[in-house]
N, C-alpha and C positions, 0 to 999 in steps of 0.2 A: 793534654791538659788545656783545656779552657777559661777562659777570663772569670767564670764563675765562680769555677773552683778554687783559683788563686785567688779572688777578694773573698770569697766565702770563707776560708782560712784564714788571711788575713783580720778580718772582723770577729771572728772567732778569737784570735788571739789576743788583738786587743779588748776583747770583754774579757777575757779572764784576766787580761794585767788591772785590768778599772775594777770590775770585780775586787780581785785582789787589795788594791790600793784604797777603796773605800772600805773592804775590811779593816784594813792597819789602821787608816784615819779614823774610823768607828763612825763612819757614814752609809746608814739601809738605801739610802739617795743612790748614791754612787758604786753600791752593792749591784743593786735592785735594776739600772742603768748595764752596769757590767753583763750581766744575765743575760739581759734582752739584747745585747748585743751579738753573745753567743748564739743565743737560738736565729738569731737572723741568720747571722754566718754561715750554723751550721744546715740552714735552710735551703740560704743560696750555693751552698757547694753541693748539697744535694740534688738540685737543679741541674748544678754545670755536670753532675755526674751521670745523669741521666740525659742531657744532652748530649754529652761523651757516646754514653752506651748506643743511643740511636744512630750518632754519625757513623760510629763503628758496624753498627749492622746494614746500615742504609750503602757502606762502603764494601761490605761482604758482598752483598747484592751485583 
């Protein structure tokens, strides 16, 4: 596991608690913010995981 994958999770999770939390307080602001949060997240652990998969085969070699 790489640093990618751990902040990509990370950020991922915390857009769904903000997400979430702008839901309850009835803020599209802090909905809307929540979201894009996620898709970062789950951007850059797709990243780290495909940096993963190359070390791994680049280490097969």
């Amino acid at each position: 596991m790489n640093k990618d994958q751990v902040k990509g999770t990370a950020k991922d999770i915390a857009g769904k608690i903000q997400e979430e939390a702008g839901r309850a307080a009835g803020s599209k602001e802090h909905e809307a913010k929540g979201l894009g949060k996620q898709v970062a997240g789950k951007a850059q652990k797709k990243y780290g995981d495909a940096k993963e998969a190359v070390k791994d085969a680049a280490d097969k070699l």
